[in-house]
C-alpha positions as CSV (number, residue, x, y, z in Angstrom):
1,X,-22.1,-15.0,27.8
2,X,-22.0,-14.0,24.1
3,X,-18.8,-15.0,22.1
4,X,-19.2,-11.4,20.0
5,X,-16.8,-8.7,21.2
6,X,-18.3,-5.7,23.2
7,X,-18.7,-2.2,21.4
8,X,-15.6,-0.9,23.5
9,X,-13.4,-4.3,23.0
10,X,-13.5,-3.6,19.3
11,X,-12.4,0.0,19.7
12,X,-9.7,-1.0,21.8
13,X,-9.0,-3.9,20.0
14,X,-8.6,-1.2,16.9
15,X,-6.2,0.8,18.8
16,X,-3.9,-1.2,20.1
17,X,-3.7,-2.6,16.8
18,X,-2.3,0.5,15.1
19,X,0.2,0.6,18.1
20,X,1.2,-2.8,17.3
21,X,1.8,-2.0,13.5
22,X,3.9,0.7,14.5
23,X,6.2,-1.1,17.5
24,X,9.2,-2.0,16.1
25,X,8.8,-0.2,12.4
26,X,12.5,0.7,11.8
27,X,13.2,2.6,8.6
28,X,16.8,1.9,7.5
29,X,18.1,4.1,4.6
30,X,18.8,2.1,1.5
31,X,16.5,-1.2,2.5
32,X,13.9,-2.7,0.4
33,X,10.4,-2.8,2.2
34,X,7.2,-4.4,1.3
35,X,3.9,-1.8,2.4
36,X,0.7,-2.0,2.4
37,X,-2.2,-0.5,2.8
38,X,-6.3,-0.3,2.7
39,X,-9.1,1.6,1.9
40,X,-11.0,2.9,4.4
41,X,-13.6,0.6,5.8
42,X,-11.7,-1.8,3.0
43,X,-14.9,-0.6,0.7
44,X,-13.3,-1.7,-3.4
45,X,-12.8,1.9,-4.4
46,X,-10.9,1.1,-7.4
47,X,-13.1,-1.2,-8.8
48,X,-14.1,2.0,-10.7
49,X,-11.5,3.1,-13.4
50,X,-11.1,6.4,-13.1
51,X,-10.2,6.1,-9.5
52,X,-7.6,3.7,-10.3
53,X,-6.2,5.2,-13.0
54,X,-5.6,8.4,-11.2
55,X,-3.8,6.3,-8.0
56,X,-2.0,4.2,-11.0
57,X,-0.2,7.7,-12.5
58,X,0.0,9.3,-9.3
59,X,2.1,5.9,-8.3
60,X,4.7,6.7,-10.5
61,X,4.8,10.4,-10.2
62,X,8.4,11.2,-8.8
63,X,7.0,14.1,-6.2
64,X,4.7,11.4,-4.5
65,X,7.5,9.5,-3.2
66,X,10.3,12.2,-1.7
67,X,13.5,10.6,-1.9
68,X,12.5,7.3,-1.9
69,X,12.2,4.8,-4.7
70,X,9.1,3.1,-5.9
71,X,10.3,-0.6,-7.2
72,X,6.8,-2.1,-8.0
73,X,3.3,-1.6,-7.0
74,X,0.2,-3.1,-7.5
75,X,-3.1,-0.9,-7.0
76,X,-6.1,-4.0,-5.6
77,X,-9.7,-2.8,-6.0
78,X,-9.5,-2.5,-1.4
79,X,-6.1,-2.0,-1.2
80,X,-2.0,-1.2,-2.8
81,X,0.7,-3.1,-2.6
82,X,4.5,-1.6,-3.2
83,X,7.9,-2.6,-2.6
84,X,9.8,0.7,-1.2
85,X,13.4,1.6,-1.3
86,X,14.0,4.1,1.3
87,X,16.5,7.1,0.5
88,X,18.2,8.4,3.4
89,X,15.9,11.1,4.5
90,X,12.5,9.8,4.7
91,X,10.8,7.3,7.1
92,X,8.8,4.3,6.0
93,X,5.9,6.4,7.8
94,X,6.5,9.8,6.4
95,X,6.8,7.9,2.8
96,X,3.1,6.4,3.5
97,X,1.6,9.2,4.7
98,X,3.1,11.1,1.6
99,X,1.9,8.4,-0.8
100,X,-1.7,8.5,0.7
101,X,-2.3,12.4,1.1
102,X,-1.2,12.7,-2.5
103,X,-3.1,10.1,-4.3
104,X,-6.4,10.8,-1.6
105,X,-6.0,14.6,-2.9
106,X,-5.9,13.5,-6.4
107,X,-8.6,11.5,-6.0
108,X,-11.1,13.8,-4.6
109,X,-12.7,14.6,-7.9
110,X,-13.5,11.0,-8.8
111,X,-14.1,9.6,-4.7
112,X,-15.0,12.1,-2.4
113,X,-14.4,11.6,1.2
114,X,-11.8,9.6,3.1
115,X,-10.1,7.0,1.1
116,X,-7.3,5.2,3.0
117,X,-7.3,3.6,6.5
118,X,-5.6,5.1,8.9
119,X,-2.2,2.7,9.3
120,X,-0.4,0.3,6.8
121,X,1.9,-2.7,6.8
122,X,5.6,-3.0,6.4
123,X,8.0,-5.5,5.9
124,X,11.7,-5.2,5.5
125,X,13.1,-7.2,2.8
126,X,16.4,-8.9,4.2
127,X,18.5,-9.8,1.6
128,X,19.4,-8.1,-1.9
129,X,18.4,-11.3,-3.4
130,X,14.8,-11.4,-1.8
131,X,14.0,-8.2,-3.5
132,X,12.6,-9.5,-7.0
133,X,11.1,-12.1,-5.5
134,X,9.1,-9.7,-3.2
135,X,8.4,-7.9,-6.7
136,X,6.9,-11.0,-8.5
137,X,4.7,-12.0,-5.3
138,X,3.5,-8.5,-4.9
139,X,2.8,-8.2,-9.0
140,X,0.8,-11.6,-8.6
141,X,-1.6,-10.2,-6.2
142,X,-4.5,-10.3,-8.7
143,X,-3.6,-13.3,-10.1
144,X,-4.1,-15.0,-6.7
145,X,-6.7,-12.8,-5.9
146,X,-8.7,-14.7,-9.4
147,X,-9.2,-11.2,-11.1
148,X,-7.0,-12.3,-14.3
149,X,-5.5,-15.7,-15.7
150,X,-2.3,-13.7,-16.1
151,X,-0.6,-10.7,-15.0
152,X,-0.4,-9.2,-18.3
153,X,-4.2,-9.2,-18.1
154,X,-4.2,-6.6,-15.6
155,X,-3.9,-2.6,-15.6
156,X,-2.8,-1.4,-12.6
157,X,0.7,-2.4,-12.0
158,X,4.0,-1.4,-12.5
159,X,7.8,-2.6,-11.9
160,X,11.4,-1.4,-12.4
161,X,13.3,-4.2,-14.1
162,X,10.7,-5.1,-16.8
């Protein structure tokens, strides 16, 4: 018996586990999350600059975030980080989706095709206090990853309180 999935495990395997990233999700006006999300097939579009730069201003671009509030981000070269503050309109999903469709459109000069995967990952952040630490790991992310020595050293990042 081989130990490798079947061809129709994996693709249940893959749907259930959007489901599962989705049970749950609660999006609470005023709360702090943590998202993230990948490119599709996690293939390092934004190891190219131009594609970076053009997710890096659209980031910050008021209209790409409705009435919620972009605290920090970090753009990987396979996937984004941010930490979310959700107004009282907008769900954490219609906040993604918003995010994606507008930086993918953007894009399309530099990276045709599709460039995000289909879900994303939340996390609330519980207390007020938990909120710039959530920043700092988030703005570490290459650091860890051993793309720079320092954070400093790297473009495509942003926060509110520095």
């Amino acid at each position: 018996m081989s130990s490798q999935p079947r061809q129709c495990d994996v693709g249940v395997m893959t749907r259930y586990g959007h489901q599962a990233l989705r049970k749950g999700r609660a999006s609470l006006p005023g709360h702090a999350y943590v998202l993230t999300t990948t490119t599709a097939h996690r293939r390092p579009v934004f190891r190219n600059a131009e594609s970076a730069r053009v997710v890096a201003r659209s980031s910050i671009d008021p209209s790409c975030w409705g009435d919620a509030r972009l605290l920090c981000w970090v753009l990987m070269p396979d996937h984004w980080h941010g930490l979310v503050q959700l107004g009282d309109r907008d769900s954490i999903s219609l906040v993604m989706n918003r995010f994606k469709a507008f930086t993918a459109r953007r894009m399309h000069c530099t990276q045709p095709g599709v460039v995000w995967d289909r879900g994303f990952h939340d996390r609330a952040v519980r207390k007020e206090d938990d909120v710039r630490a959530a920043a700092r790991h988030i703005v570490a992310n290459p650091v860890r990853a051993g793309l720079v020595s320092s954070v400093l050293d790297y473009p495509y990042w942003n926060c509110v309180w520095l």
